[in-house]
C-alpha positions as CSV (number, residue, x, y, z in Angstrom):
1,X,0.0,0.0,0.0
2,X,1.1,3.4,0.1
3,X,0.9,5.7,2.4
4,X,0.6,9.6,1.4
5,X,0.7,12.7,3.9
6,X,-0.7,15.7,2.7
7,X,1.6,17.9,5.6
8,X,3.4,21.5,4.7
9,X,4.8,23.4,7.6
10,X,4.7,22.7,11.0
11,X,1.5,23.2,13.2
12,X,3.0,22.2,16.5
13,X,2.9,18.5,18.2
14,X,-0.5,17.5,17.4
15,X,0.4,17.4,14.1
16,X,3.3,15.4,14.3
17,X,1.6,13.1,16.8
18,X,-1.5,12.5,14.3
19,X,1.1,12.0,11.2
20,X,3.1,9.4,13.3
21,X,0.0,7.6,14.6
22,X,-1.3,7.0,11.1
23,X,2.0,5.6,10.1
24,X,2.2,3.4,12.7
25,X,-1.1,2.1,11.9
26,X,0.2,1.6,8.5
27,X,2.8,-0.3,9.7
28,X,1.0,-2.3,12.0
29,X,-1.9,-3.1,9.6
30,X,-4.7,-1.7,11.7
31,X,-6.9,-0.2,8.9
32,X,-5.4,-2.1,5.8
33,X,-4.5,-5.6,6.8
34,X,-0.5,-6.4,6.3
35,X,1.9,-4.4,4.1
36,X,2.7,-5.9,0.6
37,X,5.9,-4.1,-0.6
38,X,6.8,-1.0,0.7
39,X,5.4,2.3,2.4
40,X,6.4,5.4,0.5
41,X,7.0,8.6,2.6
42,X,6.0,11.8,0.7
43,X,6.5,15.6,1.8
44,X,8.6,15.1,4.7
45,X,11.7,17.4,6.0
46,X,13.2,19.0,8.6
47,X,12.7,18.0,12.5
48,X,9.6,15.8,11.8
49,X,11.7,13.4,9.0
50,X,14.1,12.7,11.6
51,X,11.5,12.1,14.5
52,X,10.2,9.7,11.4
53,X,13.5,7.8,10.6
54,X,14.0,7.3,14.5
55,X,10.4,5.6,14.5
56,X,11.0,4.0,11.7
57,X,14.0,2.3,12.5
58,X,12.8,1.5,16.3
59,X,9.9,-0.8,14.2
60,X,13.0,-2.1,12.0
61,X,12.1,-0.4,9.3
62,X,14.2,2.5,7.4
63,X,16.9,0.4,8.2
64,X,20.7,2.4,6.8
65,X,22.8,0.1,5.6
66,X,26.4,0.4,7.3
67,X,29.8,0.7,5.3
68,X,33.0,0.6,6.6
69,X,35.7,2.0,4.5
70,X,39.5,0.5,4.7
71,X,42.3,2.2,2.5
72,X,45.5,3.2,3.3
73,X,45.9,5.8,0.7
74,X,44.7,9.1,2.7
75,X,43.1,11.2,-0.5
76,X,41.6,8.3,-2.1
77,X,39.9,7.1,1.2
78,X,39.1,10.7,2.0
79,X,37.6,11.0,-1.5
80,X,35.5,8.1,-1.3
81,X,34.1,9.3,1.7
82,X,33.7,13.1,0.5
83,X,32.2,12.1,-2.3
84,X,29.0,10.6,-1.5
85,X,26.1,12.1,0.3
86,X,25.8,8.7,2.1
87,X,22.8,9.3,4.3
88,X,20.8,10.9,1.8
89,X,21.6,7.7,-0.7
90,X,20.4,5.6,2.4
91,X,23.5,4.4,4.1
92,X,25.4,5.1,6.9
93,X,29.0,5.5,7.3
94,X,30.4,3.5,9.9
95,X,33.7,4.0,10.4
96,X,37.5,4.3,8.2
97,X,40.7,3.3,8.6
98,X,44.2,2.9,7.1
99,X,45.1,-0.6,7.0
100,X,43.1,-4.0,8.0
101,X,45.1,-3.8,12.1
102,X,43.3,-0.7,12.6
103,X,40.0,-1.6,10.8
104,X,39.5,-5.2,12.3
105,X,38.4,-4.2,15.7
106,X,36.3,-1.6,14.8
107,X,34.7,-3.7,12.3
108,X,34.0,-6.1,15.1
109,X,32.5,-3.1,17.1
110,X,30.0,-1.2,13.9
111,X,29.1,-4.7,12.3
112,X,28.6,-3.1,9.2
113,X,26.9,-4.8,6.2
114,X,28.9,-3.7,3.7
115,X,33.4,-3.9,3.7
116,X,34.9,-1.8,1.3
117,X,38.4,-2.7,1.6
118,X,41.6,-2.0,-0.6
119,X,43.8,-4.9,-1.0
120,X,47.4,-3.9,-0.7
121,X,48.0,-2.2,2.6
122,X,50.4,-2.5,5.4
123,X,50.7,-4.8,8.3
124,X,47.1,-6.0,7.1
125,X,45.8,-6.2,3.4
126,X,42.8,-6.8,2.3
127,X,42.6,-10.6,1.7
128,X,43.4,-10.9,5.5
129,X,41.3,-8.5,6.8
130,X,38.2,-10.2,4.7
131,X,39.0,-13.7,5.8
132,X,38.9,-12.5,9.7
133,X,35.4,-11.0,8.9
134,X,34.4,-13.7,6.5
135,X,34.6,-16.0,9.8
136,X,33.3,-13.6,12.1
137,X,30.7,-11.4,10.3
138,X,29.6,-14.1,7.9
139,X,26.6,-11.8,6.6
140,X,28.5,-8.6,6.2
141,X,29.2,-7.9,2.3
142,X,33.2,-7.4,0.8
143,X,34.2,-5.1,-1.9
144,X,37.5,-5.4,-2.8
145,X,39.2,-2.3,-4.2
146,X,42.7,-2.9,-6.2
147,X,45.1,-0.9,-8.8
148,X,45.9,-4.9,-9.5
149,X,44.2,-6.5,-12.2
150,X,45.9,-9.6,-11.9
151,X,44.5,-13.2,-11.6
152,X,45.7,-14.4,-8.4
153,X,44.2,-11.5,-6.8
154,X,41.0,-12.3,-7.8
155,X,41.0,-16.3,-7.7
156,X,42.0,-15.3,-3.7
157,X,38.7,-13.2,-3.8
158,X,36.5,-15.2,-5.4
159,X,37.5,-17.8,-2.2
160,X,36.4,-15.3,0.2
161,X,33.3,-15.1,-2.0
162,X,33.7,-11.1,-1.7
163,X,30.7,-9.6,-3.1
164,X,33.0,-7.1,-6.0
165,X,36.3,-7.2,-7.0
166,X,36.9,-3.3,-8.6
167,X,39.7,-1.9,-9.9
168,X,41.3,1.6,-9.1
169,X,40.6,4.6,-10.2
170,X,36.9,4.5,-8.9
171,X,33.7,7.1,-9.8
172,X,31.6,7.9,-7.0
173,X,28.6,6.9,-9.9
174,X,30.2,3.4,-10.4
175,X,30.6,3.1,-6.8
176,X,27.1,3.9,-6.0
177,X,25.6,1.6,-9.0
178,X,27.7,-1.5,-7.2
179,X,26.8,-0.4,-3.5
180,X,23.1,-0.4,-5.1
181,X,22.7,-4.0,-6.5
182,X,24.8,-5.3,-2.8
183,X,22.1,-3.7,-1.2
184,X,19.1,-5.1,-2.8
185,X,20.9,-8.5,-2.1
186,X,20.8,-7.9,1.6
187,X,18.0,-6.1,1.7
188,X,16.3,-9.9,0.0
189,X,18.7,-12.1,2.3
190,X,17.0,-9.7,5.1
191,X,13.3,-10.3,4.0
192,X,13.7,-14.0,3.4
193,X,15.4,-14.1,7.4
194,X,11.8,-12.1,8.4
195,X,9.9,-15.2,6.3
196,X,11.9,-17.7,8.1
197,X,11.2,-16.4,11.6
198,X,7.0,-16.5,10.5
């Protein structure tokens, strides 16, 4: 179903109270039996979108999916990160670091769903770093970054079953287009989880 507010402005709590009530009756099915697809949010900004998202999320929905970003090359990992408006193309960023040492714990602590890791780096590359998360964060999603395009890089990769294997220099559009399609397959792996539990 879907789910449209007619709201401009802001007319005080009432308002806001009245919009989030008929959301959540949406949500729970209430007035319209169980939701099909999706709920589409229209005309919303400001204070009363974020009030929204925190709602939203509390009932596990308007989930952000998490990146973590690991590159040792300062401008390009700064660039990456620059580059994208990531909460407005519906992730959240995590967490960076310089080499997989650093990254490893943190990426124990955020659990982010998607690892965007370069390979070469020191005291930790990437094919180490995505083992160690491989074994402990067997749901999280691996792109491999890499100036190498060279075979025994890749054979490694395919054996960690790493989502993308991309080569160096990398647009913020391709990026995007590649985050996109690893999102839709967790976003499925998530839905089929929520079938599972029924």
């Amino acid at each position: 179903p879907e789910l449209r507010f007619q709201f401009s402005g802001s007319n005080g709590l009432f308002q806001q109270v009245s919009v989030l009530w008929q959301l959540y009756k949406c949500v729970k099915g209430l007035e319209s039996g169980l939701l099909e697809d999706r709920i589409y949010l229209l005309l919303f900004s400001g204070k009363l979108y974020k009030m929204i998202k925190i709602v939203l999320c509390s009932w596990g929905l308007g989930y952000m999916i998490k990146i973590f970003l690991v590159e040792d090359e300062i401008a390009i990992r700064k660039g990456i990160k620059n580059s994208i408006d990531w909460e407005k193309e519906g992730y959240e960023f995590v967490g960076e670091a310089g080499d997989g040492e650093l990254a490893y714990p943190m990426i124990l602590k955020t659990k982010p769903d998607i690892l965007i890791t370069d390979i070469k780096m020191p005291f930790m590359d990437g094919l180490q770093l995505s083992k160690l998360v491989r074994k402990e964060l067997p749901a999280t999603k691996i792109l491999i970054l890499s100036g190498y395009d060279e075979f025994e890089y890749a054979k490694e990769a395919i054996k960690l079953q790493v989502a993308e294997y991309l080569l160096k220099p990398i647009s913020s559009a391709k990026l995007l287009d590649v985050l996109a399609q690893v999102k839709d397959v967790i976003r499925q792996e998530q839905e089929e989880k929520e079938l599972i539990k029924k």
